[in-house]
C-alpha positions as CSV (number, residue, x, y, z in Angstrom):
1,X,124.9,114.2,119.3
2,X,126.0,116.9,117.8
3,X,124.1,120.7,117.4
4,X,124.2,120.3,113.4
5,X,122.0,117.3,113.9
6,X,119.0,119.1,114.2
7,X,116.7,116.0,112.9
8,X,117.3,114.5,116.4
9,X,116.8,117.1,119.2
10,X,116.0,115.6,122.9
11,X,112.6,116.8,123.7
12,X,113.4,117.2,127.4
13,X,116.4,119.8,126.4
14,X,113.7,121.7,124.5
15,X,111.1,121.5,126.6
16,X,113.4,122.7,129.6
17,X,114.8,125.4,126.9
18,X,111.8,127.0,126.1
19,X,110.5,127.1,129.8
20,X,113.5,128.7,131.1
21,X,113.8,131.2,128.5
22,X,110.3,132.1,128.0
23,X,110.0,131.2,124.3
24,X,108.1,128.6,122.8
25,X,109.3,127.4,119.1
26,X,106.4,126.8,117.1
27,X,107.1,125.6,113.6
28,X,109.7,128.3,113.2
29,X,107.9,131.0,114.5
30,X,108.8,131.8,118.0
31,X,106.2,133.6,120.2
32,X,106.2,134.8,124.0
33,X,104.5,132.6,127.0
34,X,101.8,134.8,128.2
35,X,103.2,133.5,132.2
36,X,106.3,134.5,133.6
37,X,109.0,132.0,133.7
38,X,109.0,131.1,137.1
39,X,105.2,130.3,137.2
40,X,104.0,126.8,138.1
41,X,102.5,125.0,135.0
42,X,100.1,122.3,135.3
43,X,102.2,119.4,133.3
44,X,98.9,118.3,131.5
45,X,98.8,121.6,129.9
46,X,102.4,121.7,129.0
47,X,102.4,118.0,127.5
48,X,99.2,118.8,125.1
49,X,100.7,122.0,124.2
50,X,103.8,119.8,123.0
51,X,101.8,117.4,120.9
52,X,100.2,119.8,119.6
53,X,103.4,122.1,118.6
54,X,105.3,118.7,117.5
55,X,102.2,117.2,115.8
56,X,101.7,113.6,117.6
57,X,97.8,113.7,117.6
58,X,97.7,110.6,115.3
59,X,100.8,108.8,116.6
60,X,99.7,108.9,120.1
61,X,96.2,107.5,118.3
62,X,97.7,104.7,116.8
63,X,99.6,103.7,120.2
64,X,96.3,103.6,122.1
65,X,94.6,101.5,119.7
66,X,97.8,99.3,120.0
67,X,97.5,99.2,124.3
68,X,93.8,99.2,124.1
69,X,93.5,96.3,121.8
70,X,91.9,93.7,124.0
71,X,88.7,95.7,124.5
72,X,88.5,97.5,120.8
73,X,88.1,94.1,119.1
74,X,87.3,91.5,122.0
75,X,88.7,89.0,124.0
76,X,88.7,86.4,121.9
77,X,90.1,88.1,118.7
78,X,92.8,89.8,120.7
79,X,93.8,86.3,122.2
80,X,94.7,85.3,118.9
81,X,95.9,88.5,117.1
82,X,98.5,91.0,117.6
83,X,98.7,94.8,115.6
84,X,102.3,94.8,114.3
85,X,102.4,98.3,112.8
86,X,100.5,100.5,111.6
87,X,101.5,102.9,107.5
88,X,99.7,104.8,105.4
89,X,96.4,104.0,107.2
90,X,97.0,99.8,106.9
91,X,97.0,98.2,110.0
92,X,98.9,95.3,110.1
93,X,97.5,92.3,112.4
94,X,99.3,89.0,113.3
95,X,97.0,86.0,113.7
96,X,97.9,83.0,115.7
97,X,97.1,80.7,112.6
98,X,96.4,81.0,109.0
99,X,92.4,79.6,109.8
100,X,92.4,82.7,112.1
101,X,94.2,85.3,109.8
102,X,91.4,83.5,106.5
103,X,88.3,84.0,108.8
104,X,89.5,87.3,109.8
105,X,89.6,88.3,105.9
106,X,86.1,87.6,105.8
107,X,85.2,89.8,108.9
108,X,87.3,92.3,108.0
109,X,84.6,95.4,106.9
110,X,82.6,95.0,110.1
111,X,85.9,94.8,112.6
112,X,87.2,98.2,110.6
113,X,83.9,100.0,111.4
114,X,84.3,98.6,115.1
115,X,88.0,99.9,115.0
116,X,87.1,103.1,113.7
117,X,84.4,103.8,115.6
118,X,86.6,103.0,118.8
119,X,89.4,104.7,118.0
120,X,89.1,108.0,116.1
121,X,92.1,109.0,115.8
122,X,94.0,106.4,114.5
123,X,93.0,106.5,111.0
124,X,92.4,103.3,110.0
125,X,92.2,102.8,106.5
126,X,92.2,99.0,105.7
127,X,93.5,95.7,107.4
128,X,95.9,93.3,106.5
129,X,95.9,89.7,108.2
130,X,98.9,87.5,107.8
131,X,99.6,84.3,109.8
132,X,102.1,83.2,112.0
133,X,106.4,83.0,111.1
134,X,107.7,79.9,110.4
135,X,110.9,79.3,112.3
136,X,114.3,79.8,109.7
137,X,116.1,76.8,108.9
138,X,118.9,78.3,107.0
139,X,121.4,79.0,110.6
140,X,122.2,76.9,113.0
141,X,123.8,73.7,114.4
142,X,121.4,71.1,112.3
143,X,121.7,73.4,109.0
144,X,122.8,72.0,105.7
145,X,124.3,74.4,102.9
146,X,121.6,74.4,99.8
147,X,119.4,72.1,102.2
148,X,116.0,72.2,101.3
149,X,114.9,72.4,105.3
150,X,111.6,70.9,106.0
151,X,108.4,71.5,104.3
152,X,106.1,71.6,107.0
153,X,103.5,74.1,107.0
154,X,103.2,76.4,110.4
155,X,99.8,77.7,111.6
């Protein structure tokens, strides 16, 4: 990596930088630590003052809702969904069939407003339920050029 790549810095180099030095970088501004630079910091202080600084309130939001999906929506809905990713406040949400990814359409105000109400942070604007993958038949031993494959629906 080089230093004109400044897009991609190593957070532990910067956070080791600005404790041994004394200076903090905050969005171009740089201001003095009000300790001394061999004072013990508590590392729950020093890790909130680094999402805060590098703005990762909503990010670290969305990756809760993601490990704490089980008991936001249920045990039964989480054994047959998974949260695939998460843009411009859609969630994404794989079901385990299409019956499950259709009856979760229908559901889909009232499990928002549980979302929501369970995870603040996340900003969670609408949902989008799609069913399982089908498996690709275009590579592989038993593949035919231009082959049709077979037409078999999955889920």
């Amino acid at each position: 990596m080089s230093r004109k790549d400044s897009s991609k810095r190593d957070l532990a180099v910067d956070l080791f930088r600005s404790y041994k030095t004394g200076f903090i970088k905050k969005k171009k501004i740089t201001e003095e630590r009000t300790q001394t630079p061999g004072d013990p910091t508590l590392i729950s202080s020093v890790l909130n003052e680094l999402i805060e600084q590098r703005d990762w309130n909503s990010g670290l939001a969305e990756g809760t809702l993601f490990a704490t999906w089980p008991q936001v929506v249920g045990p039964e809905i989480a054994q047959h969904t998974t949260p695939l990713s998460m843009l411009d406040g859609r969630l994404l949400v794989q079901c385990s069939s299409t019956a499950w990814a259709t009856q979760l359409n229908l559901v889909g105000p009232s499990l928002l407003q549980t979302i929501q109400s369970s995870a603040p942070g996340a900003l969670v604007e609408s949902l989008d339920f799609i069913g399982p993958t089908a498996p690709s038949w275009k590579r592989g031993l038993r593949s035919i050029s231009n082959g049709r494959g077979p037409r078999d629906t999955y889920g």
